[in-house]
PDB file of N, CA, C and O in Angstrom, chain B, residues numbered from 101:
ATOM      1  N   UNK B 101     -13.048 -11.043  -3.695  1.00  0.00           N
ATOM      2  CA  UNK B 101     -12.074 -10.130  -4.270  1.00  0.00           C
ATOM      3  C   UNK B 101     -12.793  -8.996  -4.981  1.00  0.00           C
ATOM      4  O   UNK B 101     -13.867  -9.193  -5.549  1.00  0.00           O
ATOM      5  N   UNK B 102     -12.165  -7.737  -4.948  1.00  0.00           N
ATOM      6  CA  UNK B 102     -12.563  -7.353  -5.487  1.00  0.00           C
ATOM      7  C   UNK B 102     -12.039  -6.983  -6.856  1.00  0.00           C
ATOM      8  O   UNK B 102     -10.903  -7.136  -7.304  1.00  0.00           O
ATOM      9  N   UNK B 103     -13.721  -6.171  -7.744  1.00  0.00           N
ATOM     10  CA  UNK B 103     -13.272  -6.365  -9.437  1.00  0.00           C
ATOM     11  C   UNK B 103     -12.534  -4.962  -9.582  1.00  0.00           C
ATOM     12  O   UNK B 103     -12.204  -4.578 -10.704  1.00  0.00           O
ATOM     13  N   UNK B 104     -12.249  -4.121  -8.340  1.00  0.00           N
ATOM     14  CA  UNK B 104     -11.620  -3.069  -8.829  1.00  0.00           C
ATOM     15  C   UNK B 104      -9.892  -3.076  -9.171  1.00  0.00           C
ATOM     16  O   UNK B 104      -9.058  -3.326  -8.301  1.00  0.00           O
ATOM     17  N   UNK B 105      -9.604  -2.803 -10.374  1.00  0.00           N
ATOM     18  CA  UNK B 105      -7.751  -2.448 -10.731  1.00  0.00           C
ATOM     19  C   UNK B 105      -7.109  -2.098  -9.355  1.00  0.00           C
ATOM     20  O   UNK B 105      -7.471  -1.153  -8.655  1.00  0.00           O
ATOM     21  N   UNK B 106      -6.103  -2.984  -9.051  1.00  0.00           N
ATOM     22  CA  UNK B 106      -4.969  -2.677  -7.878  1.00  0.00           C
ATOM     23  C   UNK B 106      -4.788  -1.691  -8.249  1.00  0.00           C
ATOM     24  O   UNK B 106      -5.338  -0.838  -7.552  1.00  0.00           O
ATOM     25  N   UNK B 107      -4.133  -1.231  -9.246  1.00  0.00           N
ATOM     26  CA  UNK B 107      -3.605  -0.137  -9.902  1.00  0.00           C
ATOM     27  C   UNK B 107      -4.022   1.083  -8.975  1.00  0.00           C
ATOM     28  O   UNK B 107      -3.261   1.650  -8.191  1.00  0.00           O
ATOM     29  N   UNK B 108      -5.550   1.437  -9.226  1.00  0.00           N
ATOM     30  CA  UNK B 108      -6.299   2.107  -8.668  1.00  0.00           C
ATOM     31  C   UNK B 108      -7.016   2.421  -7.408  1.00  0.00           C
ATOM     32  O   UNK B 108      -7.855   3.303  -7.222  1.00  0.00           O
ATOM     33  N   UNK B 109      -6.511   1.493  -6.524  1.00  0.00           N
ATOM     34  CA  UNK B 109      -6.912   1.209  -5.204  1.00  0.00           C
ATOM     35  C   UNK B 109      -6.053   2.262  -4.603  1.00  0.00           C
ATOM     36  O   UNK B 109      -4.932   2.604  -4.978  1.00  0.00           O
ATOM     37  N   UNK B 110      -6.914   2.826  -3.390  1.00  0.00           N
ATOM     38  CA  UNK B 110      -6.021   4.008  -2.689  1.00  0.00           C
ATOM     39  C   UNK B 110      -5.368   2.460  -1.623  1.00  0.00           C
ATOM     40  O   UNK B 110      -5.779   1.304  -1.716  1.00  0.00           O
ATOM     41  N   UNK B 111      -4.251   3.003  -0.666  1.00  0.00           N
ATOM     42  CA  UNK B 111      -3.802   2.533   0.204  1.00  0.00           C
ATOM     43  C   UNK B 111      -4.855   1.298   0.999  1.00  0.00           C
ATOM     44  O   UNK B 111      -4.957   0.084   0.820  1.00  0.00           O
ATOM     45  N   UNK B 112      -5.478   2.160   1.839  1.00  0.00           N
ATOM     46  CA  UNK B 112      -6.791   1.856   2.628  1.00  0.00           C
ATOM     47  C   UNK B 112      -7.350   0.339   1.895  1.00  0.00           C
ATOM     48  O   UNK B 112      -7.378  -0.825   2.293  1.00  0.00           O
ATOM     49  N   UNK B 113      -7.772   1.043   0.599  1.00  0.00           N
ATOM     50  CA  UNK B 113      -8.563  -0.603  -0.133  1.00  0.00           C
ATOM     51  C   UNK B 113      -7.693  -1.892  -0.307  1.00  0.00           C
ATOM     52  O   UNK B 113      -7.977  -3.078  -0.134  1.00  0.00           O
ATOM     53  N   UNK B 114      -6.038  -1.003  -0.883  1.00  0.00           N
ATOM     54  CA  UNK B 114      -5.312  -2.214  -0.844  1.00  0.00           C
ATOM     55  C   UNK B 114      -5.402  -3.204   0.211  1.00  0.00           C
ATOM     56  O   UNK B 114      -5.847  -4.346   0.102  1.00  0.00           O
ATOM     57  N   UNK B 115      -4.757  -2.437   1.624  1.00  0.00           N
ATOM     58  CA  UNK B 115      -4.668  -3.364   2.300  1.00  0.00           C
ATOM     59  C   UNK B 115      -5.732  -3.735   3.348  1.00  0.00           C
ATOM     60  O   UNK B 115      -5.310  -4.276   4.371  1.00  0.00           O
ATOM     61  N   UNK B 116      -7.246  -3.487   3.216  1.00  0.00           N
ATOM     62  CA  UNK B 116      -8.132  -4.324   3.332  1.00  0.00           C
ATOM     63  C   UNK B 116      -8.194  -5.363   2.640  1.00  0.00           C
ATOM     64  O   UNK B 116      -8.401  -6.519   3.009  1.00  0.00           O
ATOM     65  N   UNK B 117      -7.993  -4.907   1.500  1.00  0.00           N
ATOM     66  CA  UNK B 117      -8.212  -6.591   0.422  1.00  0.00           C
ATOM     67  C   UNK B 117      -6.807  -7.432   0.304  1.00  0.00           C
ATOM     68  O   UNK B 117      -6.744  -8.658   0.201  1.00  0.00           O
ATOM     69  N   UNK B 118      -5.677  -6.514   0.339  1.00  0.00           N
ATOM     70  CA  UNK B 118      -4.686  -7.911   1.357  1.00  0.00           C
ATOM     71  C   UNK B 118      -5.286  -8.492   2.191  1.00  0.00           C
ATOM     72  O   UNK B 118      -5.738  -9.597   1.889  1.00  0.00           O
ATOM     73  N   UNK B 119      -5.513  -7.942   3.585  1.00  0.00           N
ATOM     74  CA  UNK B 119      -5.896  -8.742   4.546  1.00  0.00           C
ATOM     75  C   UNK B 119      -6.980  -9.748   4.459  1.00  0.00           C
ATOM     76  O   UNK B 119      -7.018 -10.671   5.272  1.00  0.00           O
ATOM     77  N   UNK B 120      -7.814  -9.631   3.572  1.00  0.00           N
ATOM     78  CA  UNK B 120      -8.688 -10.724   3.154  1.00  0.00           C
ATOM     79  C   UNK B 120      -8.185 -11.847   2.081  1.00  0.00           C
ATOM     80  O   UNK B 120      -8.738 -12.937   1.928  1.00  0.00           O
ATOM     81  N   UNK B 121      -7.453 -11.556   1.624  1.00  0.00           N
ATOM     82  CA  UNK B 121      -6.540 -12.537   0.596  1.00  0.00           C
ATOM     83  C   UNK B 121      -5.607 -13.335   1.528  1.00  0.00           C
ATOM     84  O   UNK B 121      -5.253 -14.443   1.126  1.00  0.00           O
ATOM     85  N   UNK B 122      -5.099 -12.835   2.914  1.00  0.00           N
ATOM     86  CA  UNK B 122      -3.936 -13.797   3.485  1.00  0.00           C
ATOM     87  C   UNK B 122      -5.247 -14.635   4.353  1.00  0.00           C
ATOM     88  O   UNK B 122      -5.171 -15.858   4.473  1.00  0.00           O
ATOM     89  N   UNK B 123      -6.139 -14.059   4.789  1.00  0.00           N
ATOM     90  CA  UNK B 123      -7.559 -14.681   5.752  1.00  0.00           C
ATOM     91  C   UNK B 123      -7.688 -15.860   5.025  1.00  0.00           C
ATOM     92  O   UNK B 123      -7.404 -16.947   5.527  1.00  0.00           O
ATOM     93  N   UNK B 124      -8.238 -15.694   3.471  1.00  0.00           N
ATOM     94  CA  UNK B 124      -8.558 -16.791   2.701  1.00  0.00           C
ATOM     95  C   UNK B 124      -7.519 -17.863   2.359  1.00  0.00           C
ATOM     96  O   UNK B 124      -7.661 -18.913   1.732  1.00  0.00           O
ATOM     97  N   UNK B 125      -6.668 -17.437   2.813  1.00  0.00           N
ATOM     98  CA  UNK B 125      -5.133 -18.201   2.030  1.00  0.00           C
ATOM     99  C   UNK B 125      -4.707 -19.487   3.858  1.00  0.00           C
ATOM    100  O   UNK B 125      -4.699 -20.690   4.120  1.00  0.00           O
ATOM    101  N   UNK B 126      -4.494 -18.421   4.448  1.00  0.00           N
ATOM    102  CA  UNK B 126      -4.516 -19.070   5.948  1.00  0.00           C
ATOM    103  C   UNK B 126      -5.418 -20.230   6.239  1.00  0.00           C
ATOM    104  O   UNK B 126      -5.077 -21.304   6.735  1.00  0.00           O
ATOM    105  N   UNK B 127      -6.668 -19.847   5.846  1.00  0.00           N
ATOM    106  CA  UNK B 127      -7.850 -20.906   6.241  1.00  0.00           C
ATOM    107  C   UNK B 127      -7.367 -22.109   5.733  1.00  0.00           C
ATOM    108  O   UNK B 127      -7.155 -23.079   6.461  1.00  0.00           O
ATOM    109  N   UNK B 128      -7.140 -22.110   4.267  1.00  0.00           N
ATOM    110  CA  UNK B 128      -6.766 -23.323   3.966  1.00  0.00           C
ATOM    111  C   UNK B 128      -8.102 -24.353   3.091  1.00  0.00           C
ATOM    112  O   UNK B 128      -8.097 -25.501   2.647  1.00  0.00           O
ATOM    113  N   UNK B 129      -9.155 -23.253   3.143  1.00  0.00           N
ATOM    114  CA  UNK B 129     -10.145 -23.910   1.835  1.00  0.00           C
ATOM    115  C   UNK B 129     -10.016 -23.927   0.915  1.00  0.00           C
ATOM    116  O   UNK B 129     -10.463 -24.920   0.341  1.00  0.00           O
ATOM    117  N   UNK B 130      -9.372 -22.944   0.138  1.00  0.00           N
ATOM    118  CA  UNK B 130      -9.423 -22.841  -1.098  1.00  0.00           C
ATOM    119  C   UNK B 130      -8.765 -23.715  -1.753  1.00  0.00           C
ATOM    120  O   UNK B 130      -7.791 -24.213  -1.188  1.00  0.00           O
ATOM    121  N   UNK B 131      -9.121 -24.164  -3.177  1.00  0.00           N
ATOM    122  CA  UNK B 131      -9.093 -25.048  -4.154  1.00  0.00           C
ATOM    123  C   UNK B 131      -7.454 -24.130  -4.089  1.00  0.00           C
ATOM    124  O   UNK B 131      -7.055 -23.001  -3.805  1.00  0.00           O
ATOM    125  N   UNK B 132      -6.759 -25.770  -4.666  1.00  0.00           N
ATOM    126  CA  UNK B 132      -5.008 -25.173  -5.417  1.00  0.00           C
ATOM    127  C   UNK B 132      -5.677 -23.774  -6.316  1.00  0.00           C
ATOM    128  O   UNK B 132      -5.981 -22.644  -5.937  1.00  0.00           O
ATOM    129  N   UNK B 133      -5.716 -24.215  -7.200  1.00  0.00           N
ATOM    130  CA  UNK B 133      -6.334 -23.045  -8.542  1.00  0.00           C
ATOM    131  C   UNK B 133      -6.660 -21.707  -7.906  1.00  0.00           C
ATOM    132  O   UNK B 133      -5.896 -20.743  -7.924  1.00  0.00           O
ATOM    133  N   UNK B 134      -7.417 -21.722  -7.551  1.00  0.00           N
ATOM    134  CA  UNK B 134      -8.259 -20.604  -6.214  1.00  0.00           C
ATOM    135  C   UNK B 134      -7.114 -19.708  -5.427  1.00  0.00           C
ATOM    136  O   UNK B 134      -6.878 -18.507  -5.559  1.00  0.00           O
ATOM    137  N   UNK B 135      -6.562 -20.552  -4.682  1.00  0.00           N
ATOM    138  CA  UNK B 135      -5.137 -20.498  -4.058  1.00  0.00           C
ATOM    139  C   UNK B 135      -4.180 -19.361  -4.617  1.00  0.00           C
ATOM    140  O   UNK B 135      -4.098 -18.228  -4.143  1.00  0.00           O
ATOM    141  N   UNK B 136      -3.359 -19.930  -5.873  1.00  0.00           N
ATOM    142  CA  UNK B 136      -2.857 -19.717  -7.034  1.00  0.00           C
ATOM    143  C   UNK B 136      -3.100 -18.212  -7.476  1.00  0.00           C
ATOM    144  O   UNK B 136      -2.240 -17.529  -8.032  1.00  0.00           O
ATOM    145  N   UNK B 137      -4.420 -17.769  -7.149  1.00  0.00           N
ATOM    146  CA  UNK B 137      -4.895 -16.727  -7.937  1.00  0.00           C
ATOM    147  C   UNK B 137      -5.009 -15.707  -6.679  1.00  0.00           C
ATOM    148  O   UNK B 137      -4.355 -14.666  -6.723  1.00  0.00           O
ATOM    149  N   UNK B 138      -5.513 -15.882  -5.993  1.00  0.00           N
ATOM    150  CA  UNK B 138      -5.364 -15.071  -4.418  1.00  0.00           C
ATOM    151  C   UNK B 138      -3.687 -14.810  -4.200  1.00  0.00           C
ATOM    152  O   UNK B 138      -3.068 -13.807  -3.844  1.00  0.00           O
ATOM    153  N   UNK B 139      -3.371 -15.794  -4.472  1.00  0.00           N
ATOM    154  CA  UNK B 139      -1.352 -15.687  -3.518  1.00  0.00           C
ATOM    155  C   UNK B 139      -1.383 -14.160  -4.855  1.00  0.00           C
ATOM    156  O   UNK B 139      -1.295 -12.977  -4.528  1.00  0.00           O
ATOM    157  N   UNK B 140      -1.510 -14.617  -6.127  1.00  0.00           N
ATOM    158  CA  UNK B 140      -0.725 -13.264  -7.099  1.00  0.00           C
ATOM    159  C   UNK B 140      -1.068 -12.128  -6.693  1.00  0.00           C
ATOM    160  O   UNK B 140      -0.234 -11.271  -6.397  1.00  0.00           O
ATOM    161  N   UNK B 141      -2.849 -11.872  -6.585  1.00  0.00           N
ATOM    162  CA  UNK B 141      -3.911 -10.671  -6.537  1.00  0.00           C
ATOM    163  C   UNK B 141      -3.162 -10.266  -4.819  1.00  0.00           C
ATOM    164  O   UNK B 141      -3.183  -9.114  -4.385  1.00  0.00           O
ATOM    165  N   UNK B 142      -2.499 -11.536  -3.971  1.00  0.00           N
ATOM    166  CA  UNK B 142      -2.450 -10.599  -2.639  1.00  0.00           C
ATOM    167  C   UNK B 142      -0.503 -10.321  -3.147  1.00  0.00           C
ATOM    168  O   UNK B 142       0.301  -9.715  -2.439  1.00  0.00           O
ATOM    169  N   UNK B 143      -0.316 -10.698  -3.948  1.00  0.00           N
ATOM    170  CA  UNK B 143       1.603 -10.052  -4.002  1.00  0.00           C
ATOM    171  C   UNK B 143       1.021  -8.583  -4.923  1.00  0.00           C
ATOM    172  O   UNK B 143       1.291  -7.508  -4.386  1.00  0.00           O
ATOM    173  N   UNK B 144       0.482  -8.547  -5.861  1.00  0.00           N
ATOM    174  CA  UNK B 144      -0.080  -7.233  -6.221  1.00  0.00           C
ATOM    175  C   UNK B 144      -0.537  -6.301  -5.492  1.00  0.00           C
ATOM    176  O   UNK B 144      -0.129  -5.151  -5.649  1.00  0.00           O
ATOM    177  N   UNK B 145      -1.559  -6.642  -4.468  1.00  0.00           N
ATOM    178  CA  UNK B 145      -1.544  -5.626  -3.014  1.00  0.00           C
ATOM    179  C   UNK B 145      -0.577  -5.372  -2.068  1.00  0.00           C
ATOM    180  O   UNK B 145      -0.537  -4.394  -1.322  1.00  0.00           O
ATOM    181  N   UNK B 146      -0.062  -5.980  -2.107  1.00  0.00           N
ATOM    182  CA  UNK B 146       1.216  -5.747  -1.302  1.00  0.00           C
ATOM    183  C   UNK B 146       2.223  -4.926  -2.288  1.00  0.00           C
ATOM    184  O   UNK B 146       2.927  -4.136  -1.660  1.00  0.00           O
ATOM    185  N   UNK B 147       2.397  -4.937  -3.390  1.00  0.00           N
ATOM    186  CA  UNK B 147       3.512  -4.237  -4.141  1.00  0.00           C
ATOM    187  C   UNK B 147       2.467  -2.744  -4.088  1.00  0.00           C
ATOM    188  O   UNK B 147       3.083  -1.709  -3.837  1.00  0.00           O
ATOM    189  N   UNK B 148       1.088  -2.632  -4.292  1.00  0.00           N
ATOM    190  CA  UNK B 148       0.517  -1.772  -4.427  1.00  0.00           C
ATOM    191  C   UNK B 148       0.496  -0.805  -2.858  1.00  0.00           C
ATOM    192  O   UNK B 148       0.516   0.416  -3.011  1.00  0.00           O
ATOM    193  N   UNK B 149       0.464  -1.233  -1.697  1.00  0.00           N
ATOM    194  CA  UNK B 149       0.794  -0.682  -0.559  1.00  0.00           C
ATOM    195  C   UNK B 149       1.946  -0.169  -0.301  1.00  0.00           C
ATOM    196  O   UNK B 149       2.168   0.986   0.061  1.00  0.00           O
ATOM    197  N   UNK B 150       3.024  -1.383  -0.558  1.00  0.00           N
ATOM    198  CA  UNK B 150       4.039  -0.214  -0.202  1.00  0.00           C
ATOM    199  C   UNK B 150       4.814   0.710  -1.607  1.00  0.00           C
ATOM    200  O   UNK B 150       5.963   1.089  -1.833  1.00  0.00           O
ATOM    201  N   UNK B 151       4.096   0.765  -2.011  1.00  0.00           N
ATOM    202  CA  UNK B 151       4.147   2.141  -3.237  1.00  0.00           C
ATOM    203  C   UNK B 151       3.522   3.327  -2.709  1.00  0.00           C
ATOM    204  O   UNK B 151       4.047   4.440  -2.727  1.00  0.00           O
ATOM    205  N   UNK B 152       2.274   3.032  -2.191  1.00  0.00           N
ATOM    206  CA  UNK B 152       1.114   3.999  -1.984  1.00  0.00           C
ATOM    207  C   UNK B 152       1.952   4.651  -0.366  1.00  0.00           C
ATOM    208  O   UNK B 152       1.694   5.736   0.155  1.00  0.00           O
ATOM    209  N   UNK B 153       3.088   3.492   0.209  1.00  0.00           N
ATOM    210  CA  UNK B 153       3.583   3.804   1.716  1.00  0.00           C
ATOM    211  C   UNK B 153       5.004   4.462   1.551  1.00  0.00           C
ATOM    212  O   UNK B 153       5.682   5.015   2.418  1.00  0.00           O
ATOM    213  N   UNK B 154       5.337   4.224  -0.047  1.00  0.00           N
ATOM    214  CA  UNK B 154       6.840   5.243  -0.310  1.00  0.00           C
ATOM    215  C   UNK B 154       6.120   6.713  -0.887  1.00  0.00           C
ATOM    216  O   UNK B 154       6.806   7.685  -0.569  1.00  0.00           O
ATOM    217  N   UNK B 155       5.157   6.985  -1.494  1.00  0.00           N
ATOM    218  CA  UNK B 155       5.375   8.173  -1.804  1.00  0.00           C
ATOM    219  C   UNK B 155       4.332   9.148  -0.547  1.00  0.00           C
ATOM    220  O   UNK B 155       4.158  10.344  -0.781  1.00  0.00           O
ATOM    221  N   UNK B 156       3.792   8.608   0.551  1.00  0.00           N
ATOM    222  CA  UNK B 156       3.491   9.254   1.990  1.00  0.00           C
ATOM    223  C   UNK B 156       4.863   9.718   2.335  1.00  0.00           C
ATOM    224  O   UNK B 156       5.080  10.882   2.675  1.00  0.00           O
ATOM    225  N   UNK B 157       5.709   8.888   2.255  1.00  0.00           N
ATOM    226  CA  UNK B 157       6.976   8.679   3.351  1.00  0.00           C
ATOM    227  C   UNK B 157       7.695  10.055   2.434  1.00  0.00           C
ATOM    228  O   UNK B 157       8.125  11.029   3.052  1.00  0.00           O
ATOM    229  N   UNK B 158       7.747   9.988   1.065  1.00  0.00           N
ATOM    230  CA  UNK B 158       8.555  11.031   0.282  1.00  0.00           C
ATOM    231  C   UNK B 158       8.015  12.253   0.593  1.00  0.00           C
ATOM    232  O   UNK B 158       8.795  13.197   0.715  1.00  0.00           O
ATOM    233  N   UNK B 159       6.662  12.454   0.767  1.00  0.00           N
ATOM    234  CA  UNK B 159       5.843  13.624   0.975  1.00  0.00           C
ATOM    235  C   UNK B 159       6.403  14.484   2.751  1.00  0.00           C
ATOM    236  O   UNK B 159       6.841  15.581   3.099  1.00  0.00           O
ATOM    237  N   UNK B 160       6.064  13.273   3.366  1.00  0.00           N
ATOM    238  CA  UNK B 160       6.616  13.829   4.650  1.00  0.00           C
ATOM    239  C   UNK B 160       8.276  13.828   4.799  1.00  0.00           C
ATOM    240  O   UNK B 160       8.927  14.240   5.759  1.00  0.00           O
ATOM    241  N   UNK B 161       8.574  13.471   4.046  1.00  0.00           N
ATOM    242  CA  UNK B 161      10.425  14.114   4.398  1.00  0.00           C
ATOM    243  C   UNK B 161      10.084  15.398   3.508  1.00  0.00           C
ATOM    244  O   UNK B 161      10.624  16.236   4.230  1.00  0.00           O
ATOM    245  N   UNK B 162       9.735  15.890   2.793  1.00  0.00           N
ATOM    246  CA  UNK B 162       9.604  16.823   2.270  1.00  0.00           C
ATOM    247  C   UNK B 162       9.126  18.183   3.465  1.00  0.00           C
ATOM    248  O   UNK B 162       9.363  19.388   3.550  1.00  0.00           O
ATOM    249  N   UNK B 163       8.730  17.668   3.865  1.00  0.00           N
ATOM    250  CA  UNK B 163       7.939  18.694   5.021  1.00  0.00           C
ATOM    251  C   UNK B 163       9.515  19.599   5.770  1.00  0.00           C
ATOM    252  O   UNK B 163      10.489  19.110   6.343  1.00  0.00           O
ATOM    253  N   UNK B 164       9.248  20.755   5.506  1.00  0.00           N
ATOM    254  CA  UNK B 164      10.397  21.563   6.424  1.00  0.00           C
ATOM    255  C   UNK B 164      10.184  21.979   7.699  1.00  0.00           C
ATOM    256  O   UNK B 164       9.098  22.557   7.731  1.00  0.00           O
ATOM    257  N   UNK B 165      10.805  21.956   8.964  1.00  0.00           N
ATOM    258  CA  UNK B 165      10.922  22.230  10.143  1.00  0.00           C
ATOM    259  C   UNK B 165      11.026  23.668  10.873  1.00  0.00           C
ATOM    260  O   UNK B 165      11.630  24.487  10.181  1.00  0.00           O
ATOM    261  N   UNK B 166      10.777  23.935  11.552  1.00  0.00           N
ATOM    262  CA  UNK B 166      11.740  25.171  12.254  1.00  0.00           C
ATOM    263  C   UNK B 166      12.497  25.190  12.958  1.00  0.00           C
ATOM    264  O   UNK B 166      12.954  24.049  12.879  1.00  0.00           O
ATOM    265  N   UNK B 167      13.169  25.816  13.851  1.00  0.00           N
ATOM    266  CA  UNK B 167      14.294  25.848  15.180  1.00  0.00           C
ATOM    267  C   UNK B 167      13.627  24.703  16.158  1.00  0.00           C
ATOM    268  O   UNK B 167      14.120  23.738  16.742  1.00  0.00           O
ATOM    269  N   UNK B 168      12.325  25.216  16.087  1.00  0.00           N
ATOM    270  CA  UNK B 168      11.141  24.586  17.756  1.00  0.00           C
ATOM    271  C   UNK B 168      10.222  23.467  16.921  1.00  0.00           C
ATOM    272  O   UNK B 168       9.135  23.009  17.273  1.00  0.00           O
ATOM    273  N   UNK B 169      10.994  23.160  15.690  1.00  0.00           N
ATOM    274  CA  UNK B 169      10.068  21.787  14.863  1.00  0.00           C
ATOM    275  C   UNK B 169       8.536  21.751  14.859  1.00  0.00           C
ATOM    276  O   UNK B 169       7.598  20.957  14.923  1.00  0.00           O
ATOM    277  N   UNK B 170       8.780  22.916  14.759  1.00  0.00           N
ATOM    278  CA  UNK B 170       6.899  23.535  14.422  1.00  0.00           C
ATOM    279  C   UNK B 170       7.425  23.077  12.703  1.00  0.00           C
ATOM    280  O   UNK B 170       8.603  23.101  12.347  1.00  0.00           O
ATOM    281  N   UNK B 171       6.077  22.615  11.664  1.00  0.00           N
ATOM    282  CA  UNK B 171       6.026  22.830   9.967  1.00  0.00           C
ATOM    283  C   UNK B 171       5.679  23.761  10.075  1.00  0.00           C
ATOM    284  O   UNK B 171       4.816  24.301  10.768  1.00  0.00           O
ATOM    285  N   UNK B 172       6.766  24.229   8.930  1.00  0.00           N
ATOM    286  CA  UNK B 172       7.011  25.558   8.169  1.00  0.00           C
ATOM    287  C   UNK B 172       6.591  25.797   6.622  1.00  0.00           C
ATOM    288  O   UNK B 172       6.389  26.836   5.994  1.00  0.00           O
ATOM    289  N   UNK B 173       6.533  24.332   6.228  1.00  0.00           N
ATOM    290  CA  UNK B 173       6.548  24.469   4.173  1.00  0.00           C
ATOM    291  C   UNK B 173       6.670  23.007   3.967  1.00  0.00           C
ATOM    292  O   UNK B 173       6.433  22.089   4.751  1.00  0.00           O
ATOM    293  N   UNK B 174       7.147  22.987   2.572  1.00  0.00           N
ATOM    294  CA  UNK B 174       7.559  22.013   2.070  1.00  0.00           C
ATOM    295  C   UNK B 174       8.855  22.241   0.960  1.00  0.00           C
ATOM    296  O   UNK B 174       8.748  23.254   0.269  1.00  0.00           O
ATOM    297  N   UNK B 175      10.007  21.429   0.744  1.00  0.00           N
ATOM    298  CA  UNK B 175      10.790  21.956   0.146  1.00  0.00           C
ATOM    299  C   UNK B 175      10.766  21.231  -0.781  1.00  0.00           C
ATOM    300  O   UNK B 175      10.047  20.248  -0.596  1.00  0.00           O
ATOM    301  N   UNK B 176      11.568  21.315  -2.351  1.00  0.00           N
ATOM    302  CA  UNK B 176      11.111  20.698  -3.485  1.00  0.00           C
ATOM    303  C   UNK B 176      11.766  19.280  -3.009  1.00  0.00           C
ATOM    304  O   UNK B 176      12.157  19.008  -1.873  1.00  0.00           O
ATOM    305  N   UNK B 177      11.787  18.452  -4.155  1.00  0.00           N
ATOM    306  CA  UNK B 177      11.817  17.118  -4.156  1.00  0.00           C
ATOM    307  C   UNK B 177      13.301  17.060  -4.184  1.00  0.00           C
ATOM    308  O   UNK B 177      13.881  16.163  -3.573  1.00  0.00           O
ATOM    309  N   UNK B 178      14.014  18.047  -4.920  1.00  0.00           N
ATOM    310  CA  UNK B 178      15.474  18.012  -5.605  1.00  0.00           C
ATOM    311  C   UNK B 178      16.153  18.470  -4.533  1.00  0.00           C
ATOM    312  O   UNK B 178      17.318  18.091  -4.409  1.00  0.00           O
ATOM    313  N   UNK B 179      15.615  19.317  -3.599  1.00  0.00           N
ATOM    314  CA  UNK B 179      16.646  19.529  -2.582  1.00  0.00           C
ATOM    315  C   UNK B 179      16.883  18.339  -1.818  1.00  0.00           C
ATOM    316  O   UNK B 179      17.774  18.476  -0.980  1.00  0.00           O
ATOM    317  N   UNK B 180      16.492  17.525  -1.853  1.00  0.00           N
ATOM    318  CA  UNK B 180      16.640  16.354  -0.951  1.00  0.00           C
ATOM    319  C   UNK B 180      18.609  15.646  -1.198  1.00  0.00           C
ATOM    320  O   UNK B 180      18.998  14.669  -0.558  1.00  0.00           O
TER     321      UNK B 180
END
């Protein structure tokens, strides 16, 4: 695991280090205790991904179109 803050993890790191938290969890070595502490650190990456996957998603609806859906801009947040 790593010692870096979820908090602070871009997308990318999150869910590398999910995917190594469900690897370790799947296998089925780990001590209960061990276990226990991986299941939280991987529900924290996961809450941390799709945070990092709603405000992509907010960014690109933001994106304005043209007639021929060429991008043109971006429009504020409030026009939405």
């Amino acid at each position: 695991m790593s010692d870096k803050p979820v908090s602070e993890m871009s997308f990318e790191e999150a869910l590398a280090e999910l995917e190594r938290v469900v690897g370790d969890l799947e296998r089925g070595d780990v001590a209960l205790e061990a276990s226990i502490k991986l299941y939280e650190r991987g529900a924290e990456l996961k809450k941390r991904c799709e945070e990092k996957l709603k405000e992509a998603e907010e960014k690109v609806a933001l994106i304005t179109l043209d007639e021929n859906g060429a991008p043109t801009g971006t429009q504020p947040a409030e026009g939405l």
